[in-house]
Residue frames relative to the residue before (quaternion, step in Angstrom):
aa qw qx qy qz dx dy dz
X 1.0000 0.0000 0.0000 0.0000 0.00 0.00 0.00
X 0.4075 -0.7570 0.4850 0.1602 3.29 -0.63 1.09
X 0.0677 0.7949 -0.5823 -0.1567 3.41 -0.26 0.89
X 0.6865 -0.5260 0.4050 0.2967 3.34 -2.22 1.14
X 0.4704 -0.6886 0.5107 0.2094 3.81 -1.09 0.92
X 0.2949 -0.7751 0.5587 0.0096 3.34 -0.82 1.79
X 0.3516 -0.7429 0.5148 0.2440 3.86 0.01 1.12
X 0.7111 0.4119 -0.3565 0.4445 3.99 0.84 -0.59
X 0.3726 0.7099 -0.5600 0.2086 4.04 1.21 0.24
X 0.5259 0.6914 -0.2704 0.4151 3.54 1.24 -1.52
X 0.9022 0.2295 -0.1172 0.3460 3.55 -0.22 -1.37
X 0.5722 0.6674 -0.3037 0.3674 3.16 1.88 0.03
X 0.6238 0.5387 -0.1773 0.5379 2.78 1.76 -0.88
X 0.8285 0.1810 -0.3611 0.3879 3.35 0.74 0.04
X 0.3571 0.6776 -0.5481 0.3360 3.40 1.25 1.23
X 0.8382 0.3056 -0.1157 0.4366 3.19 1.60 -0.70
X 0.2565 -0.8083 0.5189 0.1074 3.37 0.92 1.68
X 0.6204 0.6566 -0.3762 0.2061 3.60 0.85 -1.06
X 0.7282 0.4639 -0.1137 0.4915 3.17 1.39 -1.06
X 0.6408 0.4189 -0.2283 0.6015 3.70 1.56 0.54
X 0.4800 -0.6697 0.5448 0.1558 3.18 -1.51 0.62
X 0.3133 -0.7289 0.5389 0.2831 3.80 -0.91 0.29
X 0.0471 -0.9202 0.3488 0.1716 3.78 0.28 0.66
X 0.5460 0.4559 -0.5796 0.3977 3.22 0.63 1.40
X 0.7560 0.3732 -0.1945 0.5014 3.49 1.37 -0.75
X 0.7340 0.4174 -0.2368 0.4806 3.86 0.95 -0.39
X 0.6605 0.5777 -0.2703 0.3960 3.45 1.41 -1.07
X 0.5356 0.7069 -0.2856 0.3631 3.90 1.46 -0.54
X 0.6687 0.6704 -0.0211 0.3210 2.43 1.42 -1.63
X 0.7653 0.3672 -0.1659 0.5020 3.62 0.91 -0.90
X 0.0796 -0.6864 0.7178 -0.0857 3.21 -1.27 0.82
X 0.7390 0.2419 -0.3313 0.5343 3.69 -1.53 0.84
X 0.7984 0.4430 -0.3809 0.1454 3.50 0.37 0.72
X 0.6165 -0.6063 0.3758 0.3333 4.13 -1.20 0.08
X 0.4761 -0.7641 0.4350 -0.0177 2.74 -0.61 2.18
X 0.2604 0.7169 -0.6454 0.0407 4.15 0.05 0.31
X 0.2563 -0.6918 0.6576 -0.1527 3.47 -1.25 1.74
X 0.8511 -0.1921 -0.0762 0.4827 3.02 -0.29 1.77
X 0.1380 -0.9010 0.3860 -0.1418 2.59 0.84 2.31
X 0.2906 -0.7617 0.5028 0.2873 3.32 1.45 -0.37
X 0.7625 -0.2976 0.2741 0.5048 3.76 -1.37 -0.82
X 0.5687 -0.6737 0.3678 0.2956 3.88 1.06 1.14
X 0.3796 0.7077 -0.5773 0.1479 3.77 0.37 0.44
X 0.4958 0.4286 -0.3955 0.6435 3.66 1.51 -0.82
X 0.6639 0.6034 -0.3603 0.2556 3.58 -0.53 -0.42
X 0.8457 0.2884 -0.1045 0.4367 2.85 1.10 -1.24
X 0.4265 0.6679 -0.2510 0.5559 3.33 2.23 -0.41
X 0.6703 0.4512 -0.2954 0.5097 3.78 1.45 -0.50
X 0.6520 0.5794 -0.1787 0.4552 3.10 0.79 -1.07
X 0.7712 0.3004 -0.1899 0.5282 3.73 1.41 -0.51
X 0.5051 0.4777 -0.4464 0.5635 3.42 1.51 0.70
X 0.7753 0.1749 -0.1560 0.5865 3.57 0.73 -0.90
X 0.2441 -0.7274 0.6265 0.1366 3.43 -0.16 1.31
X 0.7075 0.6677 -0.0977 0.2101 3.49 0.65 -1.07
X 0.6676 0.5219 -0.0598 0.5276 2.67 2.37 -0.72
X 0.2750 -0.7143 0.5405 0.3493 3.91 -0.43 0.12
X 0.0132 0.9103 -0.4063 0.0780 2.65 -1.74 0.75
X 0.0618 -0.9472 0.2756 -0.1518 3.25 0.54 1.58
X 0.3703 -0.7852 0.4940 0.0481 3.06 -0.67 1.83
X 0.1292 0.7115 -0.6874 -0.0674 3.82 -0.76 -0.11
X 0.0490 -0.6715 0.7177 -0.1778 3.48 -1.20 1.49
X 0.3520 -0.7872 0.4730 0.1810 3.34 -1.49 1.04
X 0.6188 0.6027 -0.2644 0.4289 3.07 1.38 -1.19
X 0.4956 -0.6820 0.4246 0.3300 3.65 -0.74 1.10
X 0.7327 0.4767 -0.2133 0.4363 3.55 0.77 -1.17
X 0.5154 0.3919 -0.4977 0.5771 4.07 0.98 -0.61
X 0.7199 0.3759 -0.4633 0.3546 3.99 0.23 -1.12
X 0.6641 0.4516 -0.4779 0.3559 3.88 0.28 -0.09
X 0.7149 0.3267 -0.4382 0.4360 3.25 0.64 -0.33
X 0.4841 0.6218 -0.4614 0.4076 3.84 0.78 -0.10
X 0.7190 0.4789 -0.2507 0.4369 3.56 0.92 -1.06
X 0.6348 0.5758 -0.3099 0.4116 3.28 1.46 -1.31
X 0.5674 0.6524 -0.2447 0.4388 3.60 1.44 -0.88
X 0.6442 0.3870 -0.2761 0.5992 3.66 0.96 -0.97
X 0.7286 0.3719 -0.3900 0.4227 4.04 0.16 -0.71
X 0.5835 0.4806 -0.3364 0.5616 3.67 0.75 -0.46
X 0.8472 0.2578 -0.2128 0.4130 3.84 0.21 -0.17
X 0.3126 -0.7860 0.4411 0.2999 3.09 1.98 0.51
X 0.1133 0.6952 -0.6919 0.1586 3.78 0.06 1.30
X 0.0046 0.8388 -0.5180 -0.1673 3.42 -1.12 0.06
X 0.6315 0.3312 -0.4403 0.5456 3.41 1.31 0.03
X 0.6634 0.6060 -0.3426 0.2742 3.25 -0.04 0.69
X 0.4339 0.8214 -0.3477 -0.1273 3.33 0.49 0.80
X 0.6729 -0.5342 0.3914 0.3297 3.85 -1.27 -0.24
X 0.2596 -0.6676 0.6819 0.1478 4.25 -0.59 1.14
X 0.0753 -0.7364 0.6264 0.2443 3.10 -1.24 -0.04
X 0.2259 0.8541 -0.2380 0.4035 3.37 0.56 0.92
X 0.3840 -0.6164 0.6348 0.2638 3.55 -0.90 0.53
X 0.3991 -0.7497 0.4132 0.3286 3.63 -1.08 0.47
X 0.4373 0.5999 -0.4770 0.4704 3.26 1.05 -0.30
X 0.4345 0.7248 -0.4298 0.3181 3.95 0.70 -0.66
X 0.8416 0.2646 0.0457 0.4686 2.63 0.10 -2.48
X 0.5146 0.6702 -0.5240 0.1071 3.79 0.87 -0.77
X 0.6305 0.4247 -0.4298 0.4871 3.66 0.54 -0.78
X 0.6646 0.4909 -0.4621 0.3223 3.82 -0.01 0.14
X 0.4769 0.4695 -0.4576 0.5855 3.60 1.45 -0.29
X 0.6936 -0.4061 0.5754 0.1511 3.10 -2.27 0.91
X 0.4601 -0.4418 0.7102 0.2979 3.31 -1.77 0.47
X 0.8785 0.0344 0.0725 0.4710 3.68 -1.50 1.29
X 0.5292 0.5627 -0.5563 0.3064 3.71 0.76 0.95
X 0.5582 0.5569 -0.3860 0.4788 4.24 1.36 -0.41
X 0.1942 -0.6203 0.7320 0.2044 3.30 -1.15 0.96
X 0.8107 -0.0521 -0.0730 0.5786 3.68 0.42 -0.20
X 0.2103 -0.5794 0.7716 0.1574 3.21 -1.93 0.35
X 0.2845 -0.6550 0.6903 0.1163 3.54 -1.16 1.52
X 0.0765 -0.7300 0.6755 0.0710 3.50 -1.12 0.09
X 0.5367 0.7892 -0.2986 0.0063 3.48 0.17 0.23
X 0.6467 0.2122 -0.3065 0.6654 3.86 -0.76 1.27
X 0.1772 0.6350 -0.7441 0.1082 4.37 0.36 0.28
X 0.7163 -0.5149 0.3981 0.2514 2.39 -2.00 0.22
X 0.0112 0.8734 -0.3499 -0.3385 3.80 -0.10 -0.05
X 0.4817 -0.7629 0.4313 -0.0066 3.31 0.55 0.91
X 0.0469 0.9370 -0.3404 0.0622 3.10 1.49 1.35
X 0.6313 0.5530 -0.4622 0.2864 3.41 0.94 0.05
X 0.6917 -0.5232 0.2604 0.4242 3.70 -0.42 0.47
X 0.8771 0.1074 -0.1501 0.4434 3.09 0.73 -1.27
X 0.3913 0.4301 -0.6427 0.4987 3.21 0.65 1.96
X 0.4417 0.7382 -0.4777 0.1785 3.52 0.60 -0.02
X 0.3916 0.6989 -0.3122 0.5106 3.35 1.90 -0.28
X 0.6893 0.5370 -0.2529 0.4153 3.61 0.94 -0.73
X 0.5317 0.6550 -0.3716 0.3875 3.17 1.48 -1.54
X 0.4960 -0.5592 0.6050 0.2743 4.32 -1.32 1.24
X 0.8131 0.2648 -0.2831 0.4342 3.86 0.26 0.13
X 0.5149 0.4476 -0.6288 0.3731 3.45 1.11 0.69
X 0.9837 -0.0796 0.0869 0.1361 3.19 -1.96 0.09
X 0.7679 0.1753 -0.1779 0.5898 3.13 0.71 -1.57
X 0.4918 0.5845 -0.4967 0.4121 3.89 0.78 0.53
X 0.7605 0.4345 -0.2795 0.3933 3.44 0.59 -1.06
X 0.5491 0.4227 -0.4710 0.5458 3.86 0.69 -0.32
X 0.6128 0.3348 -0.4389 0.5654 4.41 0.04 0.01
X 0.6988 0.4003 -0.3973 0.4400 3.72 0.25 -0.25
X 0.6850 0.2875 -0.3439 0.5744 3.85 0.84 -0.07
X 0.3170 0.6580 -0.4925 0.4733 3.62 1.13 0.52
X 0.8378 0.2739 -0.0576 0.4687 3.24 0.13 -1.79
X 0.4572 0.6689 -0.4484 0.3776 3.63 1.08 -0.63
X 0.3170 -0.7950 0.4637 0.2290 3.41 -1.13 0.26
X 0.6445 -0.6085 0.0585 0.4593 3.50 -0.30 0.26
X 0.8275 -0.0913 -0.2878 0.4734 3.16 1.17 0.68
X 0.3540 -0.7698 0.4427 -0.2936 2.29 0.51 2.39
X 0.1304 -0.7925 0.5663 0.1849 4.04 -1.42 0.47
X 0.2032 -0.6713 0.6335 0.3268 3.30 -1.00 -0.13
X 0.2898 0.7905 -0.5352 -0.0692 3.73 -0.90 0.04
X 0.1930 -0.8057 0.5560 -0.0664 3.33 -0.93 1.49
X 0.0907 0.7871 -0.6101 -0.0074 3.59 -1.18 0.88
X 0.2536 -0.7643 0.5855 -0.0930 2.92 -1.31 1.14
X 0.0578 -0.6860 0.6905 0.2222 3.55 -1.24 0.07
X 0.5166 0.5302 -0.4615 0.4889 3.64 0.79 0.57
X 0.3044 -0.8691 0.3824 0.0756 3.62 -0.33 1.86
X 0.5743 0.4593 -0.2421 0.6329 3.22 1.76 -0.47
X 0.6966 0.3832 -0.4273 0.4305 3.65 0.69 -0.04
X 0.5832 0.5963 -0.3132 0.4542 3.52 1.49 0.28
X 0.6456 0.4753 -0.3678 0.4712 3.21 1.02 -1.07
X 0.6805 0.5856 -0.2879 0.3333 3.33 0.71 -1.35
X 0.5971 0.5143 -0.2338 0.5695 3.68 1.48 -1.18
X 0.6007 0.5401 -0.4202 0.4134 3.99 1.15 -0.35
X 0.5971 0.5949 -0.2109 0.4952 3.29 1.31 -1.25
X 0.6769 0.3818 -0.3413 0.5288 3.99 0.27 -1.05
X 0.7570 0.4875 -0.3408 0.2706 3.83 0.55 -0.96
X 0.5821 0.6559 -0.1305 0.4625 3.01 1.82 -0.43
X 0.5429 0.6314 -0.1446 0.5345 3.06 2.13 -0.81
X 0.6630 0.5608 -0.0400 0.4943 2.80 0.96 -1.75
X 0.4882 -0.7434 0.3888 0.2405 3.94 1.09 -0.63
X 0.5020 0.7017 -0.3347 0.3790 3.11 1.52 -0.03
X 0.3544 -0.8053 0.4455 0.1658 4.21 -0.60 1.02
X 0.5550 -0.5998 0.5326 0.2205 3.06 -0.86 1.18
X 0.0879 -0.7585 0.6439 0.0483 3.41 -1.22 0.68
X 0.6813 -0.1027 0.1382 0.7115 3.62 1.05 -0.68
X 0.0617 0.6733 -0.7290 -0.1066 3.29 -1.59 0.51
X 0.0026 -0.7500 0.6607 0.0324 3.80 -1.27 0.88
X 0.3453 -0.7638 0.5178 0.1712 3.49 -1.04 1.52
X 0.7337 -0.0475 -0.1235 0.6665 4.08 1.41 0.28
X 0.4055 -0.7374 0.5286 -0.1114 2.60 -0.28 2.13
X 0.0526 -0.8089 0.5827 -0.0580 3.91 0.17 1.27
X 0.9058 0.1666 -0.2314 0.3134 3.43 0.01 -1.19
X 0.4904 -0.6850 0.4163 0.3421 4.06 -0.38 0.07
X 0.3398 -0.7925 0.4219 0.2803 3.57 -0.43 1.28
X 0.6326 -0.4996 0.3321 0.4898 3.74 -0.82 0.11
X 0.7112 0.4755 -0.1379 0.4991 3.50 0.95 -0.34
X 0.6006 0.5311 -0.2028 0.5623 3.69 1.73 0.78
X 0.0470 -0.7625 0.6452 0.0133 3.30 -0.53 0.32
X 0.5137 -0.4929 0.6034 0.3592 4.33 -1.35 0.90
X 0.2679 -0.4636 0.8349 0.1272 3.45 -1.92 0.66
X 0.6871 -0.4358 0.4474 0.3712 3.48 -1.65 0.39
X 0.4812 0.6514 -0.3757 0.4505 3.68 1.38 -1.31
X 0.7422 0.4692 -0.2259 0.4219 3.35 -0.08 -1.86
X 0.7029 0.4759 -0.3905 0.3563 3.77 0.52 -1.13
X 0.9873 0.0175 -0.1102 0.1132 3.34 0.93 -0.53
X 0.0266 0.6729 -0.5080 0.5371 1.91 1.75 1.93
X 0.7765 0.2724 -0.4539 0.3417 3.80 0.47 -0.02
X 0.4106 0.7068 -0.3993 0.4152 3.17 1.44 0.01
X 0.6691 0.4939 -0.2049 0.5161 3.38 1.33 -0.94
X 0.3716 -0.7936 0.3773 0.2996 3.36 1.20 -0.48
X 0.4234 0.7546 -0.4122 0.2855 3.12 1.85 0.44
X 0.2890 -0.7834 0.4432 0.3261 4.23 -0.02 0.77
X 0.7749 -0.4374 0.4518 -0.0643 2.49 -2.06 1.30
X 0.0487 -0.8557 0.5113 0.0635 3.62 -0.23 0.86
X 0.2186 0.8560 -0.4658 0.0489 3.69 -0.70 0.12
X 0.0070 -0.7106 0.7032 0.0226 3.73 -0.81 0.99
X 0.2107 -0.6675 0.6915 0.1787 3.52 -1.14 0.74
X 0.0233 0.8732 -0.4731 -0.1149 3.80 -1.13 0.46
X 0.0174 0.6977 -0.6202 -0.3583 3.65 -0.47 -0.36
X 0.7127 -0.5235 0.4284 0.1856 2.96 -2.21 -0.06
């Protein structure tokens, strides 16, 4: 879903350094923490980050306007482990540590259904060999989708790629302790439209 470009995302984010990460000097730095890639307008993010106070948590989002409201969401709810990149990941990836992500969330990517963007898609190939980079050693991956062809296809590369299934569910109903609904998810089940999900490790 395309969402409509807010001119105040830009200047918000950088009123509020508090709620962001420098990714040459701060991003090196951290280890032990939850990776959410294409955080979108942060509602998972921030729904994680306020169950597990205890835990870090780090969004990266490209779009300027999902990352203002993602940021506006953490400064307005006074989150602190949690903060927001703005940023393509391919940017920042070489700034994450060897073995510092207990998990990498993926959830609702884009799926770029035309073939030859499919290169773009966060679960094709050259993405997933940096994600068992940073992954720790027993590290997850876990991605959900309601796009069935962006799943099968993301089953196939993850398989390629060497990564082990842990669970796969084709309508993902109930919510694991360790998960939290995105706005997407909320109403897509409202719609009754099913849930994809493959948990993996590495």
């Amino acid at each position: 879903m395309r969402v409509k470009f807010k001119p105040w995302a830009e200047p918000y984010i950088k009123e509020h350094p508090e709620a962001s990460l420098d990714i040459e000097s701060d991003l090196p730095k951290l280890d032990q923490f939850y990776l959410d890639i294409g955080s979108g307008k942060g509602e998972f993010l921030a729904k994680m980050a306020t169950r597990f106070p205890n835990l870090t948590f780090i969004g990266v989002e490209k779009n300027v306007t999902c990352a203002g409201i993602s940021t506006k969401r953490l400064v307005e709810s006074e989150i602190t482990n949690a903060k927001l990149i703005w940023a393509d990941f391919e940017r920042i990836s070489a700034f994450i540590k060897d073995e510092s992500v207990k998990i990498i969330f993926l959830n609702f990517s884009d799926p770029w259904p035309k073939v030859r963007h499919h290169k773009r898609r966060l679960t094709s190939n050259r993405f997933l060999e940096e994600y068992k980079r940073i992954l720790t050693k027993d590290g997850k991956l876990i991605f959900k989708t309601d796009n069935v062809d962006l799943f099968d296809y993301s089953l196939e590369t993850f398989s390629d790629a060497g990564f082990k299934v842990i669970s796969v569910t084709r309508d993902y109903r109930q919510l694991d302790e360790f998960d939290e609904l995105t706005d997407y998810e909320e109403c897509f089940r409202k719609e009754g439209t099913p849930i994809n999900r493959v948990v993996l490790s590495k």
